[in-house]
VOFIVEX-338217 format. One record per residue (C-alpha): residue number from 1; residue in one letter; x, y, z. Coordinates in nm, 2 decimals. Each point is the difference from the previous one (the first is absolute). Last residue first. Layout:
<NUM,"A",<X,Y,Z>>;
...
END
This chain:
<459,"X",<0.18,3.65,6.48>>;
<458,"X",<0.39,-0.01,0.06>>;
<457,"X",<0.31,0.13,-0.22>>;
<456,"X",<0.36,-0.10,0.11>>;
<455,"X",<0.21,0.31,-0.04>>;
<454,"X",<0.33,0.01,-0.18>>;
<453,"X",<0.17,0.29,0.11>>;
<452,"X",<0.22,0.26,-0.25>>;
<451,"X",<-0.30,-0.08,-0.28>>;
<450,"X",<0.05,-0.03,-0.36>>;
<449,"X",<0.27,-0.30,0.00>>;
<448,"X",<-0.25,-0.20,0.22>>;
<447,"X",<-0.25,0.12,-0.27>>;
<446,"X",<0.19,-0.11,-0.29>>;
<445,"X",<0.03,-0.35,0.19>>;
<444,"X",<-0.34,-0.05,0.10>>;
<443,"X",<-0.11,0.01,-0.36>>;
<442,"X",<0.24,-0.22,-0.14>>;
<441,"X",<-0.08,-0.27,0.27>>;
<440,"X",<-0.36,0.04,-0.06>>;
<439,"X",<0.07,-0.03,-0.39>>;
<438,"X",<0.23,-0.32,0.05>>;
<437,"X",<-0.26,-0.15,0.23>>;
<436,"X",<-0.23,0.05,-0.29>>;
<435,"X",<0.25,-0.16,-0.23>>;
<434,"X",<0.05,-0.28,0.17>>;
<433,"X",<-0.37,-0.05,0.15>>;
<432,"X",<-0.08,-0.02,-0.44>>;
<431,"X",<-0.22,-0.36,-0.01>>;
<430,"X",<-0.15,-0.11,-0.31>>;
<429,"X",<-0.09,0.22,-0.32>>;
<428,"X",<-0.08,0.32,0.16>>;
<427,"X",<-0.38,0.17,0.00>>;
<426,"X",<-0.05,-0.09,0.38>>;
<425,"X",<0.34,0.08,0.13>>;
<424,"X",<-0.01,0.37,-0.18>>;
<423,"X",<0.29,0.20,-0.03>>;
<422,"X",<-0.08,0.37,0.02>>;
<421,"X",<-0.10,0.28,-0.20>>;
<420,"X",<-0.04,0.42,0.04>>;
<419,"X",<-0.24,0.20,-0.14>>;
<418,"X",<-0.33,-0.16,-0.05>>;
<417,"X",<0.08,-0.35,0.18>>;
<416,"X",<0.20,-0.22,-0.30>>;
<415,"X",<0.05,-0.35,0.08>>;
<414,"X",<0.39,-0.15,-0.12>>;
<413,"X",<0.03,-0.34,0.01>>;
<412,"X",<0.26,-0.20,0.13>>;
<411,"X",<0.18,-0.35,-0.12>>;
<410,"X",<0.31,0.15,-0.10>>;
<409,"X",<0.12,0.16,0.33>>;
<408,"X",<-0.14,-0.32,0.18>>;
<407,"X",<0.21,-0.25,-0.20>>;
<406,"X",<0.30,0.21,0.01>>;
<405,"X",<-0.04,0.01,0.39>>;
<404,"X",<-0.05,-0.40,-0.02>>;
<403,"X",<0.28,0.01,-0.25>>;
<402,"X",<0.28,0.13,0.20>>;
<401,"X",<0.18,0.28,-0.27>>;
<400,"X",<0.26,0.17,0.27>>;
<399,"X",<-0.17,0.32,0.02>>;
<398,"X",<0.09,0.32,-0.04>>;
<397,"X",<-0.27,0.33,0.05>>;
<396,"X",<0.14,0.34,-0.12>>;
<395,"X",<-0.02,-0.10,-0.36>>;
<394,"X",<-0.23,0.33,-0.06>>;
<393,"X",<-0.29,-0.28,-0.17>>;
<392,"X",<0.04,-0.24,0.35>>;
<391,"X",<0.02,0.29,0.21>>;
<390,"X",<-0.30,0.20,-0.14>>;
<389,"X",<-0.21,-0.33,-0.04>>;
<388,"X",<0.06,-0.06,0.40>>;
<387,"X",<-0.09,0.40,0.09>>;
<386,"X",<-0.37,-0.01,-0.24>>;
<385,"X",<-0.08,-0.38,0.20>>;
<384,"X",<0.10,0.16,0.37>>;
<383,"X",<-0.20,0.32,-0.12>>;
<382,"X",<-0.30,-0.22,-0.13>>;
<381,"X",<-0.05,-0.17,0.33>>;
<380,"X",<0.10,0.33,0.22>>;
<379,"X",<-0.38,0.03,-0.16>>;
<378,"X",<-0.15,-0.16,0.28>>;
<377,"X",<0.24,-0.17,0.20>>;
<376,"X",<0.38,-0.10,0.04>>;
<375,"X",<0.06,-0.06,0.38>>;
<374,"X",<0.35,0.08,0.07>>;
<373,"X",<0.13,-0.17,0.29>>;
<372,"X",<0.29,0.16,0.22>>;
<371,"X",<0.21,-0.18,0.22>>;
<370,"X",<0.03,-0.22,0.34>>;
<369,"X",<-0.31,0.11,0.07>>;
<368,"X",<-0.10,-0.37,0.13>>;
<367,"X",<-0.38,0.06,-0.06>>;
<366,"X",<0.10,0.14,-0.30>>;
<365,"X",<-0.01,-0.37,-0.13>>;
<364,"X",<-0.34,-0.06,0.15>>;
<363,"X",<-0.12,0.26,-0.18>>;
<362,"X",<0.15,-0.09,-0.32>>;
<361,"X",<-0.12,-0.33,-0.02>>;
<360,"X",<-0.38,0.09,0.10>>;
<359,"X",<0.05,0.25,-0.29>>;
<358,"X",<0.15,-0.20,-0.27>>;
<357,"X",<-0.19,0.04,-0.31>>;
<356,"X",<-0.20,0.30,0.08>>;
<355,"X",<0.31,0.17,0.12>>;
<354,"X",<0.20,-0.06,-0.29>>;
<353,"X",<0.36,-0.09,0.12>>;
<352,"X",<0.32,0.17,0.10>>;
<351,"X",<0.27,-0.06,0.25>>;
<350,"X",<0.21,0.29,0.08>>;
<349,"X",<0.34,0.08,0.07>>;
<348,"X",<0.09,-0.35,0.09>>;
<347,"X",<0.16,-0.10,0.32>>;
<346,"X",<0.15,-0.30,-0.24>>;
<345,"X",<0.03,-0.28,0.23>>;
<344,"X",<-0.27,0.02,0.31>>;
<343,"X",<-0.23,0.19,-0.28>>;
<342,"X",<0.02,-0.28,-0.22>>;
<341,"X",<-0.08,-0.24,0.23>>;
<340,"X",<-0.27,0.11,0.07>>;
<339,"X",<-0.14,0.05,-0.37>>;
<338,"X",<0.07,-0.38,0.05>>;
<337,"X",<-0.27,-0.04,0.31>>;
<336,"X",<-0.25,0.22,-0.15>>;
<335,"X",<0.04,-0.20,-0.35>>;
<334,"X",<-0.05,-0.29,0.17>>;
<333,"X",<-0.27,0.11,0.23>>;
<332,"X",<-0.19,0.15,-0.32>>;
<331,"X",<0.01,-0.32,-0.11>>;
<330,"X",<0.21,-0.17,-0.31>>;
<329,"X",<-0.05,-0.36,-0.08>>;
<328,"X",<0.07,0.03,-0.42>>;
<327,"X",<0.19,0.22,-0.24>>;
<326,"X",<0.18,0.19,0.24>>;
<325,"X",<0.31,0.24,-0.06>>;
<324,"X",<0.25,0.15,0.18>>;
<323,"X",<0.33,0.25,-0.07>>;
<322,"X",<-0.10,0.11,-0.31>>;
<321,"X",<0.28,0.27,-0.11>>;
<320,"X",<-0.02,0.37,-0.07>>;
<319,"X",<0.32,0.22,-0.01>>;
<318,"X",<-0.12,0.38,-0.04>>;
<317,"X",<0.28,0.17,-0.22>>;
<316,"X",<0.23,0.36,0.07>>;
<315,"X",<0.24,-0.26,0.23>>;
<314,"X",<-0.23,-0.27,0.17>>;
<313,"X",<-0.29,0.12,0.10>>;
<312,"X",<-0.22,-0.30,0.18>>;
<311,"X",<-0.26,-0.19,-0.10>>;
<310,"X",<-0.13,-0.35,0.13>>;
<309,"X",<-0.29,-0.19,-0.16>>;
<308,"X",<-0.26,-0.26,0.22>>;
<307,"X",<-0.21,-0.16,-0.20>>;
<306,"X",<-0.34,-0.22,0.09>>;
<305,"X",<-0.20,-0.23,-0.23>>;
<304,"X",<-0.30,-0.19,0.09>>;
<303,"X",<-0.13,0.19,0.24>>;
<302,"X",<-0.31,0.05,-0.19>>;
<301,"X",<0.02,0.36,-0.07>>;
<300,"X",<0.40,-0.08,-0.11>>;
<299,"X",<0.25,0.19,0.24>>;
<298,"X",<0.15,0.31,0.03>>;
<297,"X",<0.32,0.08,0.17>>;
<296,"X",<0.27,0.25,-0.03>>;
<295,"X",<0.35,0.05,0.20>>;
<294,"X",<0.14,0.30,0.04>>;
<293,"X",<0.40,-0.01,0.05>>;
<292,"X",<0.24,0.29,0.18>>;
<291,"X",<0.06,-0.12,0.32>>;
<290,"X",<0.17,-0.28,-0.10>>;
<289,"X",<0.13,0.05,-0.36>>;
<288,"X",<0.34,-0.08,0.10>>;
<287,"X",<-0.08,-0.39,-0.07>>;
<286,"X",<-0.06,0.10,-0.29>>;
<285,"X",<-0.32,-0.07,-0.25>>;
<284,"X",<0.06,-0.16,-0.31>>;
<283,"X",<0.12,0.11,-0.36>>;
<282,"X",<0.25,-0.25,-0.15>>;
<281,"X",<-0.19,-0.05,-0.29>>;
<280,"X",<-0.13,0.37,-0.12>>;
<279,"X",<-0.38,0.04,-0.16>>;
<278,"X",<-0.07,0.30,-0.04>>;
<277,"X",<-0.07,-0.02,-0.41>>;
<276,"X",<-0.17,-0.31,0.06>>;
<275,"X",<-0.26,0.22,0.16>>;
<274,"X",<-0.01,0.27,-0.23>>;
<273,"X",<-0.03,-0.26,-0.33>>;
<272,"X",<-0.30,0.14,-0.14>>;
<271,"X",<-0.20,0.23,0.18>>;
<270,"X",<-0.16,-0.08,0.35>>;
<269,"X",<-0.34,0.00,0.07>>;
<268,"X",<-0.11,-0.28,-0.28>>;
<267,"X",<-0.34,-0.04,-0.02>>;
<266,"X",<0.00,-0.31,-0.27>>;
<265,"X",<-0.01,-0.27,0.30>>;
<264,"X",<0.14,-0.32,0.03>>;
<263,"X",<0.21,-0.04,-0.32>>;
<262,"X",<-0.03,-0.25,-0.27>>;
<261,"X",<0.25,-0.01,-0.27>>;
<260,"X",<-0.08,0.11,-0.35>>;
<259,"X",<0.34,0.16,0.00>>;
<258,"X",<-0.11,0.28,-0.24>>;
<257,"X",<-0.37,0.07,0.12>>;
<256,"X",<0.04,-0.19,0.33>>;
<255,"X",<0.31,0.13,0.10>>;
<254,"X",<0.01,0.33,-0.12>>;
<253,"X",<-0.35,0.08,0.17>>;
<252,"X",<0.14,-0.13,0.32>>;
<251,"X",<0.33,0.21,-0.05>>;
<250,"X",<-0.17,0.35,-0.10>>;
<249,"X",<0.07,0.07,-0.29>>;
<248,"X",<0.24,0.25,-0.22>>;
<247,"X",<0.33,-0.11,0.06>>;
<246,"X",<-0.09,-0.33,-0.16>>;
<245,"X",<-0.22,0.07,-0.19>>;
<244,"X",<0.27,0.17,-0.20>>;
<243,"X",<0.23,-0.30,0.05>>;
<242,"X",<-0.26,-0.17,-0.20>>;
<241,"X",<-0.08,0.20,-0.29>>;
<240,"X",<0.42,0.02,-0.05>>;
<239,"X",<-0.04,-0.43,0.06>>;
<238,"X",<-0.22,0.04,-0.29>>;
<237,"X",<-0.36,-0.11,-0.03>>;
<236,"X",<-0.23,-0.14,-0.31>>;
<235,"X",<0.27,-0.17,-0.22>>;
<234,"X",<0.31,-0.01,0.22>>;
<233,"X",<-0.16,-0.14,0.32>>;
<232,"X",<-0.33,-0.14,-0.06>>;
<231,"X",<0.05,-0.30,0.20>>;
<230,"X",<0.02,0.28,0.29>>;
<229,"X",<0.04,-0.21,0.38>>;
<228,"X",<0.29,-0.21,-0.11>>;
<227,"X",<0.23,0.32,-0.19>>;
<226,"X",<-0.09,0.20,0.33>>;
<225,"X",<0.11,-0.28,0.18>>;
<224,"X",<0.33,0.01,-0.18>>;
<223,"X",<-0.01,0.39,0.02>>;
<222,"X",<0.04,-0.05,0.37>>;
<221,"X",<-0.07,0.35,0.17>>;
<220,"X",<-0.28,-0.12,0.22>>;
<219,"X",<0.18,-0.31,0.09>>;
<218,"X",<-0.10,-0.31,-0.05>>;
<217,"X",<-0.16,-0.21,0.33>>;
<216,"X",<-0.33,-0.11,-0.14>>;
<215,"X",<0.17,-0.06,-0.35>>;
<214,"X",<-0.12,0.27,-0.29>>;
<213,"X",<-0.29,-0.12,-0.18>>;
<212,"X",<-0.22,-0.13,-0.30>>;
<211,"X",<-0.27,-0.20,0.18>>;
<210,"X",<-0.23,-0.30,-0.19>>;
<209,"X",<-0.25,-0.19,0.21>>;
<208,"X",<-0.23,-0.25,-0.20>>;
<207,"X",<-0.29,-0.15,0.21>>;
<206,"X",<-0.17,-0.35,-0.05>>;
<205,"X",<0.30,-0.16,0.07>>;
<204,"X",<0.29,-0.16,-0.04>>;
<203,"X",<0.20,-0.17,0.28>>;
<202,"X",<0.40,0.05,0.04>>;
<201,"X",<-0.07,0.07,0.39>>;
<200,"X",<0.22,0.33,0.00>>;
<199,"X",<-0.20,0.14,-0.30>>;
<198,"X",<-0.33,-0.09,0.11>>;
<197,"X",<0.09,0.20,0.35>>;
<196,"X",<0.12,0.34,-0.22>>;
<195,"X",<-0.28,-0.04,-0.22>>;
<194,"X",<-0.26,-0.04,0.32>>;
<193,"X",<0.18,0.31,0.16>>;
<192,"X",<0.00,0.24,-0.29>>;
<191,"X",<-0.37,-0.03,0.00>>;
<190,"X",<-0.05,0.02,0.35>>;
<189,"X",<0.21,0.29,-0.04>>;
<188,"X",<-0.20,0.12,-0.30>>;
<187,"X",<-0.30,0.02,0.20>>;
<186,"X",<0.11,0.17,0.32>>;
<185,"X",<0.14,0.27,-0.17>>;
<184,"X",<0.02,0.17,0.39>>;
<183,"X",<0.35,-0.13,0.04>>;
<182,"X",<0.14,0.16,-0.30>>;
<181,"X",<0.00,-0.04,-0.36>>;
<180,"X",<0.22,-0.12,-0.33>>;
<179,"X",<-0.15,0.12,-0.36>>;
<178,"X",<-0.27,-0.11,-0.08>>;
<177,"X",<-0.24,-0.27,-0.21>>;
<176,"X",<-0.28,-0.26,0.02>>;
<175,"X",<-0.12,-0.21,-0.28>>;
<174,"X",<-0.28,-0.22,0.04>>;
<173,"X",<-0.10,-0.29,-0.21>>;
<172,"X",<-0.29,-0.17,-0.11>>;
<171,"X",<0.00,-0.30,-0.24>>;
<170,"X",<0.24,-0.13,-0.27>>;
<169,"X",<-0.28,-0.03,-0.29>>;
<168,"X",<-0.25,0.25,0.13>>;
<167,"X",<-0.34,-0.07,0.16>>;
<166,"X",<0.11,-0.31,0.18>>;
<165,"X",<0.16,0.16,0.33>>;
<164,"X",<-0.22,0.26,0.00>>;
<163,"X",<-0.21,-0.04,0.31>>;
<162,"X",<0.30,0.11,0.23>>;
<161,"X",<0.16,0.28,-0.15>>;
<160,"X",<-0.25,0.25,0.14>>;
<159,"X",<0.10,-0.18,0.38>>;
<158,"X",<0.32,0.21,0.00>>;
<157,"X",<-0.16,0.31,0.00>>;
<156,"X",<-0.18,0.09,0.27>>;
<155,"X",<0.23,-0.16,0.28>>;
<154,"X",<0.25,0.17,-0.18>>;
<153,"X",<-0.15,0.30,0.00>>;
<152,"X",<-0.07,-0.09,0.38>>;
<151,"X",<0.36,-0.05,0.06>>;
<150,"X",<0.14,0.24,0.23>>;
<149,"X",<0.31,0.25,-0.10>>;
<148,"X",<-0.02,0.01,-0.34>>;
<147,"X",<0.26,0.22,-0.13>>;
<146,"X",<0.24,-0.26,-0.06>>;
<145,"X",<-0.20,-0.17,-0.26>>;
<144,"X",<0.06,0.26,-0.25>>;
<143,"X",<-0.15,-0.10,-0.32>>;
<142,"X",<-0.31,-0.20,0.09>>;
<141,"X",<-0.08,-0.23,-0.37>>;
<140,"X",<-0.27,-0.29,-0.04>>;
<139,"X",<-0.10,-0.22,-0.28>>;
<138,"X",<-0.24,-0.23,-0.06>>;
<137,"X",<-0.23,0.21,0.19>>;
<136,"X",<-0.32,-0.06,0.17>>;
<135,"X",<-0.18,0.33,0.05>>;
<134,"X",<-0.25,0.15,0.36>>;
<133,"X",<0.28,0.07,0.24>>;
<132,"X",<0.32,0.22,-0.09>>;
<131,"X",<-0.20,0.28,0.02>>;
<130,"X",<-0.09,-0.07,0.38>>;
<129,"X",<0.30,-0.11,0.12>>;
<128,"X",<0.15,0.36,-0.11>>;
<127,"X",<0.32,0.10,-0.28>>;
<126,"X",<-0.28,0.09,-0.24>>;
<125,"X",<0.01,-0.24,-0.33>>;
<124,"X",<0.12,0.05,-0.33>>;
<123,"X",<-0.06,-0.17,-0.30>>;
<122,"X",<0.10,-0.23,-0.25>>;
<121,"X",<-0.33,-0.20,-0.18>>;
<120,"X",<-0.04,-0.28,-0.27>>;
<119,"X",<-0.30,0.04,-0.19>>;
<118,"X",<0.16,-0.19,-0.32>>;
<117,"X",<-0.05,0.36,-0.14>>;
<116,"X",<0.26,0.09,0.23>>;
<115,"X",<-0.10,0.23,0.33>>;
<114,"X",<0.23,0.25,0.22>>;
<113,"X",<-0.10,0.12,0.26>>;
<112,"X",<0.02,0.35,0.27>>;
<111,"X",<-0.33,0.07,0.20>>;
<110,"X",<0.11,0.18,0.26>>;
<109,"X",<0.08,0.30,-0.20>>;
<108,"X",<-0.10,-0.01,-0.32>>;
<107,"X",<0.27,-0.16,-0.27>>;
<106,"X",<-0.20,-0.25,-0.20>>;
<105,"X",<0.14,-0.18,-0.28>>;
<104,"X",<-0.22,-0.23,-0.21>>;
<103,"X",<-0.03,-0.28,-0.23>>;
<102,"X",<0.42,-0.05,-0.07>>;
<101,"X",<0.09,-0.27,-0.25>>;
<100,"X",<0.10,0.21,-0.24>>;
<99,"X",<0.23,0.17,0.20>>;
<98,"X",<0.20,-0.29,0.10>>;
<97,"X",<0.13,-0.03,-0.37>>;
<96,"X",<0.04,0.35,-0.01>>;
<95,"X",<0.24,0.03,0.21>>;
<94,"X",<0.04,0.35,0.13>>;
<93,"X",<-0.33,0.01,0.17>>;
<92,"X",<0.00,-0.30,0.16>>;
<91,"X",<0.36,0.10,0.19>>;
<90,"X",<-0.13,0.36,0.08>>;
<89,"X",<-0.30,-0.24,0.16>>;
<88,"X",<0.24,-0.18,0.20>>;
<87,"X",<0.11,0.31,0.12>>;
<86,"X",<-0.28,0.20,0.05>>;
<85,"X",<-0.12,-0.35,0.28>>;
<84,"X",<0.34,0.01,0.13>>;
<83,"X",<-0.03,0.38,0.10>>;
<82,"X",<-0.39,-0.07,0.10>>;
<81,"X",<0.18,-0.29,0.29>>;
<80,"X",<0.25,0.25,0.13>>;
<79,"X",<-0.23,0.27,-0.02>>;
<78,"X",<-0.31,-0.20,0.25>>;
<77,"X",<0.29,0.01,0.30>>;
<76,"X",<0.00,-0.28,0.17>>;
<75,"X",<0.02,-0.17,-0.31>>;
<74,"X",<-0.25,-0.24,-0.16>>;
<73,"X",<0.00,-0.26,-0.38>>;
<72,"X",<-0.33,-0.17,-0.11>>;
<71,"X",<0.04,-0.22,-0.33>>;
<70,"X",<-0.37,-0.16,-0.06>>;
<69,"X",<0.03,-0.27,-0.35>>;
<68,"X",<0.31,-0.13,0.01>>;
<67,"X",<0.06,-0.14,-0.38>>;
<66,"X",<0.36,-0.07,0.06>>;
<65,"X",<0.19,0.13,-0.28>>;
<64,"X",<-0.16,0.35,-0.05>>;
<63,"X",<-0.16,0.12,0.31>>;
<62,"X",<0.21,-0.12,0.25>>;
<61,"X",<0.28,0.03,-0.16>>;
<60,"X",<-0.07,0.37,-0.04>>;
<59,"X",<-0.06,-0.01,0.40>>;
<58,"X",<0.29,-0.21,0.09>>;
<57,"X",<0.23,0.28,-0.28>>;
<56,"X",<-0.16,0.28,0.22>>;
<55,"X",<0.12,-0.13,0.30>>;
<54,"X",<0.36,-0.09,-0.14>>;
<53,"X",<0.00,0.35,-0.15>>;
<52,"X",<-0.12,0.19,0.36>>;
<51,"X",<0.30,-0.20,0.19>>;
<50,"X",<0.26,0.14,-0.27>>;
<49,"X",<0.26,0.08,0.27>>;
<48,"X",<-0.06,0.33,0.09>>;
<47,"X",<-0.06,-0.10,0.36>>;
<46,"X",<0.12,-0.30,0.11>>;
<45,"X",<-0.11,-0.37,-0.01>>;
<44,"X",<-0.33,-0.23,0.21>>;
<43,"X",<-0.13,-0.21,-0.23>>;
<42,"X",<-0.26,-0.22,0.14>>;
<41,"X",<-0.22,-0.30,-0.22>>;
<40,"X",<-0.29,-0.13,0.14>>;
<39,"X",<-0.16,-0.31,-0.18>>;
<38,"X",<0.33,-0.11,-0.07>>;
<37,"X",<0.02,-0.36,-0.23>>;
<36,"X",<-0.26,0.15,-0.23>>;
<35,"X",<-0.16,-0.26,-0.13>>;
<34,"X",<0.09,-0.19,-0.31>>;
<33,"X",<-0.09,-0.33,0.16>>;
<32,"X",<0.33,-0.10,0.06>>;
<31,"X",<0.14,0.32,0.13>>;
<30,"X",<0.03,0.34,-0.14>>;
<29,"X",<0.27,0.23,0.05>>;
<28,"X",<-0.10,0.34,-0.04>>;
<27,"X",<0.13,0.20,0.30>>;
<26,"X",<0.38,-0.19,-0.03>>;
<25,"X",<0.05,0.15,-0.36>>;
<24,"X",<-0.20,0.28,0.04>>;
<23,"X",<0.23,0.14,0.25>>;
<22,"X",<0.31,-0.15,-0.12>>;
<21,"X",<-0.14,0.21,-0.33>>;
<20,"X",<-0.04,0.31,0.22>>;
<19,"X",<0.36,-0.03,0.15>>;
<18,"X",<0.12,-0.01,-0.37>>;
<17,"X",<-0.17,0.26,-0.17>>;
<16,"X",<-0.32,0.00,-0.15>>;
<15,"X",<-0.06,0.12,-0.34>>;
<14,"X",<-0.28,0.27,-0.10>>;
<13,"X",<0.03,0.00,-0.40>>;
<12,"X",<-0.37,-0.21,-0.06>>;
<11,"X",<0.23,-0.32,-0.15>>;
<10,"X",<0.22,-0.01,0.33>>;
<9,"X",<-0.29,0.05,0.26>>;
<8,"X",<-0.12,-0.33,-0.18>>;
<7,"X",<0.30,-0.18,0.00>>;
<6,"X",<0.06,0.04,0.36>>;
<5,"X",<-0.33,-0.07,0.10>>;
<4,"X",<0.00,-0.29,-0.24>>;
<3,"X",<0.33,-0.11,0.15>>;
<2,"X",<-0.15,0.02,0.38>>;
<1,"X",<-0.28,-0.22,-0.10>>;
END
């Protein structure tokens, strides 16, 4: 089927380049019966790569070689999926040969098809559940997967497939496409995951799960994984158009649109390559820095994850470091009992924590008054967030490159409030204590260096 495809898109003077022909080549098989071995088929590639030519090559297949009689194709947003539809019919349109066997075009809004006088039909459906109800299709296109963050479209969807497996000649299929996501694209994750799963079993199966890019761990920088991640590269995209991104985009939205490699969240808070830009190995807390070091803490909302970070002012830079972390088993008496025993060792300058986190914790550690304790509240929240992005992009913060604080940095999300911003725990990826500890401990510092006296605060 694949050769047709590619023989066929040949002849009508739209070609397919290589990493679409692998694509057709595995989509298409057929198996004994001359079904479609894939009923679902996911490319997941780059931007600028040609994705729109392969879909509108399925579609124009579709019509013409395999007699599918109800095409639907979806995006998340409704342009996506009307820029494919004026594209396949600029392709009609030129070729006479395909023109001729064209009934009607409509173009009104919402109401988008496509019919041959055989009465087979390519339209566009409305990115809800309840436009994607109501048709059987024999074939099925949602352009980018990763934005759907639920699945009742493809709840709604899927089924239209499911009472045409003997109206065409191969069956129904659906075809499902995107560049790489995050970890709300809950759809083409679970996608991503049964390919990756039937691939490290050896078993075939029902699903096809094709992914053009850059290794997990490749650097940002690597123009080997760029090469991996854009099959396009040197017909479509340059390495120049690259590099340009590059410097221009925001890291999450570099790596998942030129990468395609997942991230956790797309609201990046930090710019490009600030934090690994303060990162310094040998960088750890001295001994000498008794006296001198704030220690932060925040912990998960479930008490699931707790952080304890150190800072102190080393030369004209802030030395961070985590000094304690739990993933599991920690209780507000074990964390009162260390924080302790920090005070005994260190006679910090101030321990800091948000007070709506922590309270109970932090009154009973002032109870000693062995030193101050900053309680971060209110809208000191957003100051402590505002004074920890200021160090990190001034490369006044330096940090030793742990992972769990890496981890955290990366994994945060940015919520905007009006005027000012702060790091949200609810709207992050997974857990980010490290980095908010990091922020109170920031915070407490430049106001330790503000005032002559540190003074404990009480309610």
């Amino acid at each position: 089927m694949a050769s047709e495809v590619e023989a066929f898109a040949e002849a009508i003077g739209f070609p397919l380049l290589p990493w679409q022909s692998h694509l057709f080549e595995h989509a298409l098989k057929v198996d004994k019966r001359g079904k479609w071995r894939h009923t679902e088929v996911s490319a997941v590639v780059s931007r600028q790569q040609g994705k729109t030519h392969a879909q509108r090559m399925r579609i124009l297949a579709g019509l013409y070689l395999f007699g599918e009689k109800e095409i639907a194709a979806t995006a998340q947003d409704r342009q996506l999926a009307r820029d494919t539809f004026r594209q396949v019919v600029e392709v009609i349109e030129k070729t006479p040969e395909l023109q001729r066997e064209v009934k009607t075009i409509r173009w009104a809004n919402g109401q988008e098809e496509l019919v041959l006088k055989t009465g087979q039909r390519y339209r566009i459906v409305a990115p809800t559940p309840s436009a994607a109800r109501g048709y059987s299709n024999d074939l099925v296109l949602i352009d980018e997967v990763r934005e759907q963050t639920d699945f009742d479209l493809w709840a709604a969807i899927r089924p239209t497939i499911n009472t045409r497996k003997g109206s065409t000649e191969h069956g129904p299929q659906v075809w499902l496409t995107s560049n790489a996501g995050h970890a709300d694209s809950v759809l083409l994750l679970q996608l991503r995951a049964a390919g990756m799963d039937a691939i490290a079993r050896g078993k075939p199966t029902s699903s096809a799960y094709l992914e053009w890019s850059a290794p997990e761990d490749a650097s940002i920088d690597d123009t080997a994984a760029w090469a991996q991640a854009n099959p396009a590269l040197g017909k479509l995209i340059d390495l120049e158009t690259i590099r340009a991104l590059r410097s221009s985009t925001p890291e999450p939205v570099f790596r998942t649109e030129q990468l395609c490699q997942f991230v956790d969240t797309m609201d990046a808070w930090l710019p490009a390559n600030t934090w690994e830009g303060c990162e310094s190995p040998e960088v750890t807390i001295p001994e000498e820095a008794r006296g001198m070091v704030v220690f932060g803490v925040d912990r998960s909302p479930s008490w699931d994850s707790c952080t304890v970070v150190a800072a102190a002012r080393v030369g004209d830079r802030i030395a961070v470091e985590v000094i304690k972390h739990w993933d599991a088993g920690v209780t507000e008496a074990t964390l009162l009992e260390y924080l302790t025993q920090l005070v005994e060792r260190w006679q910090p300058k101030a321990i800091a924590a948000e007070d709506l986190m922590l309270k109970d914790t932090l009154d009973k550690l002032e109870e000693f008054n062995r030193r101050g304790i900053h309680r971060v509240r209110g809208a000191d929240v957003s100051r402590a967030c505002s004074a920890l992005y200021q160090d990190i992009t001034g490369g006044v913060l330096a940090h030793a490159g742990d992972p769990l604080l890496t981890d955290h940095i990366r994994a945060a999300a940015r919520k905007d409030l009006g005027d000012s911003w702060r790091l949200s725990r609810r709207h992050s990826a997974r857990h980010i204590d490290a980095c908010m500890a990091l922020a109170f401990a920031i915070h407490a510092e430049h106001i330790s260096e503000e005032a002559e006296i540190y003074i404990p605060t009480r309610r």
